[in-house]
Each structure stands twice: as structure tokens, then as C-alpha cells.
MARFIPA-594386 format. One record per residue (C-alpha): residue number from 1; residue in three letters; x, y, z. Coordinates in pm, 1 decimal. Layout:
BEGIN
nr:NUM, rest:Ala, x:X, y:Y, z:Z
...
This chain:
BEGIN
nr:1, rest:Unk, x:9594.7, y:17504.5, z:7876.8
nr:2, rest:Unk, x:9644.1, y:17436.1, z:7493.5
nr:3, rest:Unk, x:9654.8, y:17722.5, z:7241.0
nr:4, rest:Unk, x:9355.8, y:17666.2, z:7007.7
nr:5, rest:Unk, x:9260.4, y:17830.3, z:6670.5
nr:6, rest:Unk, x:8865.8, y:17848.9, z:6590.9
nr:7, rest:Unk, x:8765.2, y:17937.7, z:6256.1
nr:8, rest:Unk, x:8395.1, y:17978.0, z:6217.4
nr:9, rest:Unk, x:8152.7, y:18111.5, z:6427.3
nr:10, rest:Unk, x:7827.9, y:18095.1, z:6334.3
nr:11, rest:Unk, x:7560.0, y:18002.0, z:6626.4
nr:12, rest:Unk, x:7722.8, y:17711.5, z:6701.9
nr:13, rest:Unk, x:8079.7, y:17788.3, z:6664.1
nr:14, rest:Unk, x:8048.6, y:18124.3, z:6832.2
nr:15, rest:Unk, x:7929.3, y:17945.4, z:7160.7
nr:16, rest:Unk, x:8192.0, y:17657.9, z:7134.6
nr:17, rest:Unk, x:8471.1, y:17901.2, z:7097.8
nr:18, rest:Unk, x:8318.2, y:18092.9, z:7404.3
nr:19, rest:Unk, x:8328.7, y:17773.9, z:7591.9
nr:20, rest:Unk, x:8642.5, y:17694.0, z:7522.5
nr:21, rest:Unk, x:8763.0, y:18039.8, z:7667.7
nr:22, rest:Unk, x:8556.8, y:17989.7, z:7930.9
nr:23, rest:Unk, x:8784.1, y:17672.9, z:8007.9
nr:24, rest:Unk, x:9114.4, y:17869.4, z:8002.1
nr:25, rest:Unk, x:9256.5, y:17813.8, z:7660.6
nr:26, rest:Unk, x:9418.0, y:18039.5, z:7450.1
nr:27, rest:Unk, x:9184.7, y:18067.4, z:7157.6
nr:28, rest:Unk, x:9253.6, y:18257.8, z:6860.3
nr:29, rest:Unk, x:8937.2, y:18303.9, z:6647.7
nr:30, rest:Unk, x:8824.2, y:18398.7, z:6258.3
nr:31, rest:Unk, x:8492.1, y:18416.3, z:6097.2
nr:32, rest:Unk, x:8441.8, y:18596.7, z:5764.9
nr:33, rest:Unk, x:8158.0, y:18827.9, z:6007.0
nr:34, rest:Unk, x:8352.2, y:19078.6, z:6169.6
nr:35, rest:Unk, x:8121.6, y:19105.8, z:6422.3
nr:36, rest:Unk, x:8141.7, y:18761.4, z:6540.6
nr:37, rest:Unk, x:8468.0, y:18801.9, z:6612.7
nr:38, rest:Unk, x:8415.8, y:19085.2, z:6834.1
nr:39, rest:Unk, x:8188.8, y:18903.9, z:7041.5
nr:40, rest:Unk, x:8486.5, y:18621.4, z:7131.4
nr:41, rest:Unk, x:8734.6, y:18895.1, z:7176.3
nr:42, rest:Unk, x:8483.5, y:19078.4, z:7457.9
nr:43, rest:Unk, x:8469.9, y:18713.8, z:7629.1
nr:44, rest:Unk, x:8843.4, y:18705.3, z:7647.8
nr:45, rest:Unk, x:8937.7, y:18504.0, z:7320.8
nr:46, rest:Unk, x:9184.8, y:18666.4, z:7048.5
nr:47, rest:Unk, x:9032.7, y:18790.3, z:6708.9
nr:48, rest:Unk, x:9285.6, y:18728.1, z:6358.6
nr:49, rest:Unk, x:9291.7, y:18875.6, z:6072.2
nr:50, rest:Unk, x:9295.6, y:18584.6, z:5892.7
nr:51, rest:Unk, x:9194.7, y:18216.2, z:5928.6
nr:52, rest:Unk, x:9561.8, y:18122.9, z:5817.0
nr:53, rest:Unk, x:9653.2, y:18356.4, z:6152.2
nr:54, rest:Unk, x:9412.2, y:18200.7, z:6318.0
nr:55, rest:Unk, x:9580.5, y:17843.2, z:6277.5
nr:56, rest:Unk, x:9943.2, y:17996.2, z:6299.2
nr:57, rest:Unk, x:10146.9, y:17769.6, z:6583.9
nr:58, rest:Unk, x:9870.4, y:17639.8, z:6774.8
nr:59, rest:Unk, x:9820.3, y:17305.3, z:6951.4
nr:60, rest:Unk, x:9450.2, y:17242.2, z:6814.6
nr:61, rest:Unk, x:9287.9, y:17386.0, z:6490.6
nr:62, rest:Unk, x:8907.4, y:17365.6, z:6503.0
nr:63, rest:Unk, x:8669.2, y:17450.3, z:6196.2
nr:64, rest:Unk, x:8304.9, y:17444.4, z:6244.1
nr:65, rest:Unk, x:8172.6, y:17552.5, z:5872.5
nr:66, rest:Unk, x:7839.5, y:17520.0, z:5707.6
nr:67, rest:Unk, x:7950.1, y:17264.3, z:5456.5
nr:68, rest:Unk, x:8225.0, y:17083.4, z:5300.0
nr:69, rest:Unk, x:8345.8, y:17341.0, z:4997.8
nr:70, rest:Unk, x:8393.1, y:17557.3, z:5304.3
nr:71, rest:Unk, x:8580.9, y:17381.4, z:5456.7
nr:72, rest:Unk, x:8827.7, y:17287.9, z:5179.4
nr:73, rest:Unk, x:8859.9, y:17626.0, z:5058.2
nr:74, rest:Unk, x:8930.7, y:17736.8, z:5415.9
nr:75, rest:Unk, x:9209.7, y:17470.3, z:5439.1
nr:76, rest:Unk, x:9352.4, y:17479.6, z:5068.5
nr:77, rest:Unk, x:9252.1, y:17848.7, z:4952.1
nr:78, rest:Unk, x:9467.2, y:18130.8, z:4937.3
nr:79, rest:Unk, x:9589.0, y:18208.7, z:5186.6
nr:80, rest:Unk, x:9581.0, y:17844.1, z:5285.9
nr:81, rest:Unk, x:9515.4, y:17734.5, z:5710.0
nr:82, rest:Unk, x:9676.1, y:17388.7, z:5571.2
nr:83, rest:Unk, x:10056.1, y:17541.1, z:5546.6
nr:84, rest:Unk, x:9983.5, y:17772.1, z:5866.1
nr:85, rest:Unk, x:9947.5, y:17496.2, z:6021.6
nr:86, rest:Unk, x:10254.2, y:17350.6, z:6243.8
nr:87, rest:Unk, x:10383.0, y:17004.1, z:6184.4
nr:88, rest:Unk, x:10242.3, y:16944.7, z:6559.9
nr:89, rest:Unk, x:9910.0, y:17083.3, z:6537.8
nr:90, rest:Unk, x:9605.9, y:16867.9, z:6559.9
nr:91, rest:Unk, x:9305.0, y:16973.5, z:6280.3
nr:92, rest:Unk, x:8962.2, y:16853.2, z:6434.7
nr:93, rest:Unk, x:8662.2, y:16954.5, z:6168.2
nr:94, rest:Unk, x:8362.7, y:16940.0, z:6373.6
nr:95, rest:Unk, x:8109.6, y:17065.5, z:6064.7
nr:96, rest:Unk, x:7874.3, y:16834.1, z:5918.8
nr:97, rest:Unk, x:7974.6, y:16795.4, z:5589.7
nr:98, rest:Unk, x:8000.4, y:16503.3, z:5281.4
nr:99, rest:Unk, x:8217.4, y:16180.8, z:5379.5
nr:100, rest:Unk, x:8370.3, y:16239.6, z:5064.8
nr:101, rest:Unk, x:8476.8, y:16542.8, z:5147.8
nr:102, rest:Unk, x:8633.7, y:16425.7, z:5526.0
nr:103, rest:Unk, x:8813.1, y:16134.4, z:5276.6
nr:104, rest:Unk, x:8952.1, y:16391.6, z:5056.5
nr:105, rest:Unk, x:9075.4, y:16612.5, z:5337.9
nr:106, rest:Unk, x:9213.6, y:16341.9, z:5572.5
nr:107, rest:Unk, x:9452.2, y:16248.2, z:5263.4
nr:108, rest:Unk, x:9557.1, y:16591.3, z:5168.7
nr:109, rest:Unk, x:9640.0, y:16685.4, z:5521.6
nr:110, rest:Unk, x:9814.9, y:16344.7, z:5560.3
nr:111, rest:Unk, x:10000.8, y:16415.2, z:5263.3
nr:112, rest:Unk, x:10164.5, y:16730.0, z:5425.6
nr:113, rest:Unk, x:10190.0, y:16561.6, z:5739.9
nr:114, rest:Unk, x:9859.0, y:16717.2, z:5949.4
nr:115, rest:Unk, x:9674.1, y:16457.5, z:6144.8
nr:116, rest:Unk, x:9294.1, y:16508.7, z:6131.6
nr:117, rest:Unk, x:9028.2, y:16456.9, z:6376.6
nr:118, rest:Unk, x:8653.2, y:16429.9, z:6223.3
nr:119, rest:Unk, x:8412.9, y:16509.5, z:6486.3
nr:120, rest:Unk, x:8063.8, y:16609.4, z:6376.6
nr:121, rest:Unk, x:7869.9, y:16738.8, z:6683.5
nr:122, rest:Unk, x:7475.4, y:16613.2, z:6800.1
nr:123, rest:Unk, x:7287.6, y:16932.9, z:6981.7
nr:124, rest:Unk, x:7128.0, y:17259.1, z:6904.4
nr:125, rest:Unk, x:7263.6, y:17583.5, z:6958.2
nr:126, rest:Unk, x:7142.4, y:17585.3, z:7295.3
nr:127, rest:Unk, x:7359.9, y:17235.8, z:7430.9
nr:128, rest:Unk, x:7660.8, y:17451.6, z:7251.5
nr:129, rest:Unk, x:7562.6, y:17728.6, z:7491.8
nr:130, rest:Unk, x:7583.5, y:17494.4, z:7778.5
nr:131, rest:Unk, x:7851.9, y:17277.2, z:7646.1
nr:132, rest:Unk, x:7660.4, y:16966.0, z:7641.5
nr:133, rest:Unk, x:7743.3, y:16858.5, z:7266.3
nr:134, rest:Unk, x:7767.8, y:16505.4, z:7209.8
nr:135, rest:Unk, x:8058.3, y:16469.0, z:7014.4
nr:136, rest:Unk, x:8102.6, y:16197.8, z:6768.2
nr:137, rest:Unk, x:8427.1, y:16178.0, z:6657.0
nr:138, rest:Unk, x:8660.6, y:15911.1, z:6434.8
nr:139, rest:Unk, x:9043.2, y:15898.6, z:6354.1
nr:140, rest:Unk, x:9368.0, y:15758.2, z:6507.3
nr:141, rest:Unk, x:9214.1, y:15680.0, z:6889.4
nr:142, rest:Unk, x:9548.0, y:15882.5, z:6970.3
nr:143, rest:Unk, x:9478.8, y:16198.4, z:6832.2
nr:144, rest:Unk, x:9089.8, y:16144.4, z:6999.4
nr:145, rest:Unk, x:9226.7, y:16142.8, z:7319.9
nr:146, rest:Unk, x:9498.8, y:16413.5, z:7273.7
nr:147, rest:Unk, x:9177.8, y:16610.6, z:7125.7
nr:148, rest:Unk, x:8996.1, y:16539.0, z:7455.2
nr:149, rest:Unk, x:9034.3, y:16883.9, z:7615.3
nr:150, rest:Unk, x:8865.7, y:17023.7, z:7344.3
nr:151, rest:Unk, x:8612.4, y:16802.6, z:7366.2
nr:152, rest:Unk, x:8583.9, y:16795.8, z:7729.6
nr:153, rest:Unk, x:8515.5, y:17204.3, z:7679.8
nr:154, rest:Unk, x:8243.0, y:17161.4, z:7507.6
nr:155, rest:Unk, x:8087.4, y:16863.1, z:7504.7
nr:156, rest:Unk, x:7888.9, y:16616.6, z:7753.5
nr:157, rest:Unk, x:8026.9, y:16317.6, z:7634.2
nr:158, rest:Unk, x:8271.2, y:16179.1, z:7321.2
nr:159, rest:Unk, x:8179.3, y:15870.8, z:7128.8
nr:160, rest:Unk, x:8512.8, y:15724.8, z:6926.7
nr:161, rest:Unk, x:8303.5, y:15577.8, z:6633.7
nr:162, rest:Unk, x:8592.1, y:15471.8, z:6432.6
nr:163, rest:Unk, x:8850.2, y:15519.0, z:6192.2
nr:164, rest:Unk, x:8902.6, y:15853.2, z:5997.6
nr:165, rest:Unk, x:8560.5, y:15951.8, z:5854.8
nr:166, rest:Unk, x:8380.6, y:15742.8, z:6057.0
nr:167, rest:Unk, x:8255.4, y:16015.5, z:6300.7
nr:168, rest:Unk, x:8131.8, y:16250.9, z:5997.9
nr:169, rest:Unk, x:7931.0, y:15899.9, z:5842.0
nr:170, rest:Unk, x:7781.2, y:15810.5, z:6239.4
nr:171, rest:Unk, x:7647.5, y:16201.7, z:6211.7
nr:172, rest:Unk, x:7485.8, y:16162.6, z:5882.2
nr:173, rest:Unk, x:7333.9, y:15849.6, z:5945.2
nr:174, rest:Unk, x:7176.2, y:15973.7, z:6303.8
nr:175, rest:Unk, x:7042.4, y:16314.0, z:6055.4
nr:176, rest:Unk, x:6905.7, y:16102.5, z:5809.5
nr:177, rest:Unk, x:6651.9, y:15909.9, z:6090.1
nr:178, rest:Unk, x:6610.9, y:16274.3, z:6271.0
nr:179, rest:Unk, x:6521.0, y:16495.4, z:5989.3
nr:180, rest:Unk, x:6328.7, y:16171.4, z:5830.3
nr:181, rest:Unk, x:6110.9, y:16132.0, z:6161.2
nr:182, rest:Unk, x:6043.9, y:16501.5, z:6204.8
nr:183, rest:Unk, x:5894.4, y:16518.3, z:5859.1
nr:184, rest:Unk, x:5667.6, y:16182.5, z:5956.2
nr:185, rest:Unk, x:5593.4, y:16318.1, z:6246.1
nr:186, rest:Unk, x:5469.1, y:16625.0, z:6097.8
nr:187, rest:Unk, x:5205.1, y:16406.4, z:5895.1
nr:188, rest:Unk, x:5122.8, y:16189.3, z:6194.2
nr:189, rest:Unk, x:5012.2, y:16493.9, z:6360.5
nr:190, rest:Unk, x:4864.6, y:16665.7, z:6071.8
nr:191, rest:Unk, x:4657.6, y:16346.0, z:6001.5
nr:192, rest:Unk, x:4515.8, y:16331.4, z:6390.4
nr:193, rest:Unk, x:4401.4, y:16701.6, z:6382.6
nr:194, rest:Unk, x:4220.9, y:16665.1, z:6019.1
nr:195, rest:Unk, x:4095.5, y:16324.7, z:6212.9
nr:196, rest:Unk, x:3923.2, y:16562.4, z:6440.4
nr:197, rest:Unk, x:4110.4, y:16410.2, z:6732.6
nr:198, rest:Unk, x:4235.4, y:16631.0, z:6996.7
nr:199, rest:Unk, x:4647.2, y:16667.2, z:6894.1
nr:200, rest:Unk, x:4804.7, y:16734.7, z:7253.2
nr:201, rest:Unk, x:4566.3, y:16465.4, z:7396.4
nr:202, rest:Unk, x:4702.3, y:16193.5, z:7070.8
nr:203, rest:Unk, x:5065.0, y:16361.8, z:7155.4
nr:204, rest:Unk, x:5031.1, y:16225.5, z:7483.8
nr:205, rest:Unk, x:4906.6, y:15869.2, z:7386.3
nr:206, rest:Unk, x:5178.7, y:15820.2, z:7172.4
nr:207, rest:Unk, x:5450.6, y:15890.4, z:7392.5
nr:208, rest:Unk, x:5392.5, y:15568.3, z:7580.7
nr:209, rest:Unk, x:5340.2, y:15360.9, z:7274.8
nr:210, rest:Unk, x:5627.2, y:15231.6, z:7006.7
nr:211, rest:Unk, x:5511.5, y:15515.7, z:6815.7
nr:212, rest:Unk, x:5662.5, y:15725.3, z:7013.7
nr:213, rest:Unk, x:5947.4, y:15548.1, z:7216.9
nr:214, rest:Unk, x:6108.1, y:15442.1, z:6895.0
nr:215, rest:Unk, x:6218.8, y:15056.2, z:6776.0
nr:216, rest:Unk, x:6594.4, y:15053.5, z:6880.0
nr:217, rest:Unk, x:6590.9, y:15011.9, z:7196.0
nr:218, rest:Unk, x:6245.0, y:14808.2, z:7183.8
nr:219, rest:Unk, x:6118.6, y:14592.1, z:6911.8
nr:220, rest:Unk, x:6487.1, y:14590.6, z:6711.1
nr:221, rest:Unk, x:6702.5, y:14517.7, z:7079.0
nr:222, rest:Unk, x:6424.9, y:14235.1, z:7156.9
nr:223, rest:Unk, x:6401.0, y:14070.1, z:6835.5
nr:224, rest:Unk, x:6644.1, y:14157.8, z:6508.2
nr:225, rest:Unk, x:6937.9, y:14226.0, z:6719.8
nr:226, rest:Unk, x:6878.1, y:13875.2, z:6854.2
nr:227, rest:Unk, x:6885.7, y:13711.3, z:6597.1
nr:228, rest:Unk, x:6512.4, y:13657.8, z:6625.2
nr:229, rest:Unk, x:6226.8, y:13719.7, z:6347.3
nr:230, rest:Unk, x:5929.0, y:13559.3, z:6478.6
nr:231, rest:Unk, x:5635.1, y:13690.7, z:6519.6
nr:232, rest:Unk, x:5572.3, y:13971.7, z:6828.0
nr:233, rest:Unk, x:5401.3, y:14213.1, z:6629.2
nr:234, rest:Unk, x:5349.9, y:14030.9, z:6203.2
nr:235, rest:Unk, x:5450.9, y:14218.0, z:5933.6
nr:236, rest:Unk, x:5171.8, y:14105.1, z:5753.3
nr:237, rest:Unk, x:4938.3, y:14280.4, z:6014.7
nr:238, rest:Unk, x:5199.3, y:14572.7, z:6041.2
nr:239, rest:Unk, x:5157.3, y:14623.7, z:5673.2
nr:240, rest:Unk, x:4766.8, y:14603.7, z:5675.9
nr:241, rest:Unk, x:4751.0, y:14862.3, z:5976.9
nr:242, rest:Unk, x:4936.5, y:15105.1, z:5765.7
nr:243, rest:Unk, x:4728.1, y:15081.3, z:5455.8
nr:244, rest:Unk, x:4461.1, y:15113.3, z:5695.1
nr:245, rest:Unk, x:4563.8, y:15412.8, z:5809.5
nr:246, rest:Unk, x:4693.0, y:15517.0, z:5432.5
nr:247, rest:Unk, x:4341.1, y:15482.4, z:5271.6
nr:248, rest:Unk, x:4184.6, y:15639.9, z:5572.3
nr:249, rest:Unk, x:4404.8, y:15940.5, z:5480.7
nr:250, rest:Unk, x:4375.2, y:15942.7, z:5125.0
nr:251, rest:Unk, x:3963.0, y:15997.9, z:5219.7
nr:252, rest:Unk, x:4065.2, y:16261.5, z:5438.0
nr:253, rest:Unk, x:4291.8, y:16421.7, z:5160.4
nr:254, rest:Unk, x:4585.9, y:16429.7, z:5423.7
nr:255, rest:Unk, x:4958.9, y:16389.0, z:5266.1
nr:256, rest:Unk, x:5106.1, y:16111.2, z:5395.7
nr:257, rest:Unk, x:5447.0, y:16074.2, z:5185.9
nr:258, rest:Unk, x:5628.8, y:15899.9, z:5436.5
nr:259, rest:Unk, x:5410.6, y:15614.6, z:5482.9
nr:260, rest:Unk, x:5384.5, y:15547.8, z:5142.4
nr:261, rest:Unk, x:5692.5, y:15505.5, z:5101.7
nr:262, rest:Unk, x:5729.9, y:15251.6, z:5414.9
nr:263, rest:Unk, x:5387.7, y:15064.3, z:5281.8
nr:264, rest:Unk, x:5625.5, y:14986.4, z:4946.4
nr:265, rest:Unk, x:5886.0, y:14851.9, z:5179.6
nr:266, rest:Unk, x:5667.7, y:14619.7, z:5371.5
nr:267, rest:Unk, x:5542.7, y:14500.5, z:5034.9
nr:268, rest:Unk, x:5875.0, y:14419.2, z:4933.4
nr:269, rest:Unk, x:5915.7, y:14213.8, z:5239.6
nr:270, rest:Unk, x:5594.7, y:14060.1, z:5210.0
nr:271, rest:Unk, x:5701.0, y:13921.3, z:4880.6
nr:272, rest:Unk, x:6043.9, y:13845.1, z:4959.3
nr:273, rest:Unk, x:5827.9, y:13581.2, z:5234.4
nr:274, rest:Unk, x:5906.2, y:13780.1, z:5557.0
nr:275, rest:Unk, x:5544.9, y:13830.5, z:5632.4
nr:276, rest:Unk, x:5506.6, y:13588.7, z:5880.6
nr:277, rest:Unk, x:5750.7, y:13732.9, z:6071.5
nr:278, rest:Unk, x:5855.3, y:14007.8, z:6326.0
nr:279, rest:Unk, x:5791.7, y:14349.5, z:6185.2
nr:280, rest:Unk, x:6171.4, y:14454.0, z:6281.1
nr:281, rest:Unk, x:6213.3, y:14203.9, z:5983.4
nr:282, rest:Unk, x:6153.9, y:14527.0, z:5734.7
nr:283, rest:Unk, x:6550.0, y:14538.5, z:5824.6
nr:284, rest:Unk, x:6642.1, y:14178.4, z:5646.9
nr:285, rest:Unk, x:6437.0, y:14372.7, z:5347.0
nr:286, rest:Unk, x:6672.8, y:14627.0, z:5323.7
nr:287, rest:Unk, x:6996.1, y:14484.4, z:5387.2
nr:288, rest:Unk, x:6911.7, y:14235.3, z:5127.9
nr:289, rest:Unk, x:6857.9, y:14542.4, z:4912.7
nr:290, rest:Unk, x:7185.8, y:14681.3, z:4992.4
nr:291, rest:Unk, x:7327.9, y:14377.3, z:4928.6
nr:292, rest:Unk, x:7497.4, y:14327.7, z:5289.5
nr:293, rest:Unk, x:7590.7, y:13974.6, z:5393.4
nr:294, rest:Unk, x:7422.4, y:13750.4, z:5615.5
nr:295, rest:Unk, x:7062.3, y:13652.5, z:5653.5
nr:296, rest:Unk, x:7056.8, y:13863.9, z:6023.9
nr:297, rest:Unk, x:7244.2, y:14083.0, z:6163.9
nr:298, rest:Unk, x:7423.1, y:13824.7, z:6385.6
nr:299, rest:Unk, x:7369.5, y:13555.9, z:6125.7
């Protein structure tokens, strides 16, 4: 069993670091809430006085911090976890925090000889609780599988996504589509109860429809990630149906932000001459925004 330091413990730190007791590691833990500490120690972990104690001579140090000026002042503040650190020690940061700040740590440590593990977590509080994180994680591939018991404690699975800041980029791009379809979802289902529709009854129609089953692993896998554009669904219509649905809403006096902002997108592709083809084709729109090679994404 590996000797593991744990430096925040917040909800979801404070159930990793039980689950990695829970495994048989020595864990040595520090949170600026005294009290959280307390509640590893009475589960069998060991409390420090200090998150530089907390890193002393240990196989694995593990931060999981609210955001990325935490985590550098935990590291590189007096007094610092980066010199407590042994030579041997892996770091793995598993908070969810800038890319430029995982860029700018991965070099310092590097610099001082630390190898670094990024490895942003998917889950709530309650997976953490059950130790069913999904555990995204980039680096060496080396010090991702010497980081494996970690993992293994308490996660359901590991995804390598890549080199060193690669796992802390996969985690912001899979927030940006979560947090962006709550908020859309939200309006959908503020816009079917001022509808006077019945919402559990709409809830339940939508599940079984696109709307609700999502695009990649339907109209994106089948078409755009073939290669393919034509027509299943037209954009054209696609972008008619949604300014259907926009002006019906703008009667009702029903905020629908996020669809006005996609109706701008699928006017862009319109014009650009996509819309005679697939709807997934609002993707060639934006990569040609973003200036990213290729007319498809296996072109």
C-alpha cells in the first residue's frame, strides 16, 4: 500500500481521501478546516499540521482545490508542498482548474524535478462517496499507470487523454457542453410549462427523441464523423424549426438565450452554403470559425 498525502477536503476531497483509506493506504491529510481533518483521522487516515507535512516523503501527493491560485499557492507558498516533496513522489492535481495554470505548474515542478499527473475528475459528490469518479487524466502514460492505485481507489474507470494538460482541457471541454445544456434545458422546460403543456409528460417525450439522447452518438457518429453532410435532417429546415420555436417564445415572453444564440450559428452556416446539408454540418461552421484545417473532420 503506497503512502499518500491529500491536501484538500472539501465534499469531494473529503470522500476521496476516505476512500483511499478505505483501500489500505497510508494517507496523510490537510485542509485549511480543522474539522475536516478530524473527520479523516476518525476513518483511520493521519491529520498534519501542515500541507507541506502533509506531502513530506510520500509516494503520491494529491490536491483537490477549488481553483487554480489555490493550487499554486498551496504548491509554491510559504511553507511550500513543492520542496516537501521527495525527488520520488508523484503530484496528481485532480481540481478543475485553468489549463494555463496545469501548463505553468507542470513546468515549475519539472524544473525541480516533480513529475505531475493532471487528472480532473467527472461525478458529484455522491460517485466520490462511492468511488465511482471517472477520472480523466493526461501526462507521461508512465506516471498514469504508476498513479493507477490511486485511481483505482476512487474511481470507476481512468481515461489517459493525453499529454500533460490534456486531462484538465478534456474536463473543461465536457463542463462547457454540461453546464451549457443544463442552462438550455432550463429554458426548454420553462418554455413547455408557459406553453401550457404538461412538463413531466414533454420530459418524457423528449427522452426518446434527439432532444434528449444527444447528437454524438447519433446524428454526429452517423453523418459528420463520416465524413458525410448530406441531408438526414437540412439545416435549412433545422434553422426554420428553431425560429419557429424562437418567435413562438418571444409571443409567449419566455427567455430563450440559448437558442438565440444557436439560430445566429445556423445563419452563419446558411450563408457560408451549408444549408442544404446535414444539420451536424453546424460543426464545419465552427471549425471554419476557429480556423481548424480540413473541410471535415476526416477530410
Amino acid at each position: 500500500m503506497a503512502s499518500i498525502g491529500f491536501i484538500g477536503l472539501g465534499r469531494m476531497g473529503n470522500a476521496m481521501s476516505r476512500k483511499l483509506v478505505d483501500a489500505g493506504h497510508e494517507v496523510w491529510v490537510f485542509d485549511i478546516n480543522p474539522e475536516a481533518v478530524k473527520i479523516i483521522v476518525a476513518s483511520g487516515g493521519h491529520g498534519a499540521a501542515s500541507a507541506a507535512e502533509a506531502a513530506s516523503n510520500r509516494d503520491f501527493v494529491v490536491t483537490m482545490l477549488p481553483n487554480g491560485p489555490d493550487v499554486e499557492e498551496t504548491l509554491f507558498g510559504a511553507p511550500d508542498v513543492a520542496n516537501a516533496m521527495a525527488k520520488s513522489t508523484l503530484y496528481i492535481d485532480m481540481s478543475t482548474i485553468a489549463p494555463d495554470a496545469t501548463d505553468r505548474i507542470t513546468k515549475r515542478l519539472s524544473d525541480i524535478g516533480i513529475r505531475m499527473v493532471d487528472a480532473p475528475v467527472g461525478g458529484t459528490s455522491e460517485f466520490a462517496e462511492r468511488g465511482q469518479l471517472l477520472i480523466l487524466a493526461g501526462g507521461d502514460q508512465r506516471d498514469v499507470g504508476a498513479a493507477q492505485p490511486v485511481f483505482d481507489a476512487v474511481g470507476r474507470e481512468t481515461i489517459y487523454c493525453g499529454a500533460s494538460g490534456a486531462g484538465t482541457r478534456t474536463k473543461l471541454v465536457n463542463n462547457y457542453m454540461s453546464t451549457a445544456l443544463n442552462v438550455l434545458t432550463a429554458e426548454v422546460l420553462t418554455f413547455a410549462e408557459v406553453a401550457g403543456l404538461d412538463v413531466m409528460r414533454t420530459v418524457k417525450i423528449l427522452a426518446g427523441t434527439t432532444a434528449g439522447k444527444g447528437f454524438l452518438s447519433g446524428a454526429y457518429e452517423r453523418k459528420i464523423f463520416s465524413g458525410d453532410i448530406s441531408p438526414e435532417f437540412g439545416l435549412a429546415l433545422a434553422s426554420k424549426d428553431l425560429n419557429l420555436a424562437l418567435n413562438y417564445g418571444a409571443n409567449l415572453n419566455v427567455p430563450l438565450s440559448v437558442g438565440a444564440a444557436a439560430s445566429q450559428i445556423y445563419a452563419m452556416s446558411r450563408a457560408e452554403g451549408f444549408g442544404s446539408n446535414d444539420w451536424s454540418a453546424v460543426l464545419e461552421t465552427l471549425r471554419l470559425t476557429a480556423a481548424l484545417p480540413g473541410k471535415t473532420l476526416n477530410g
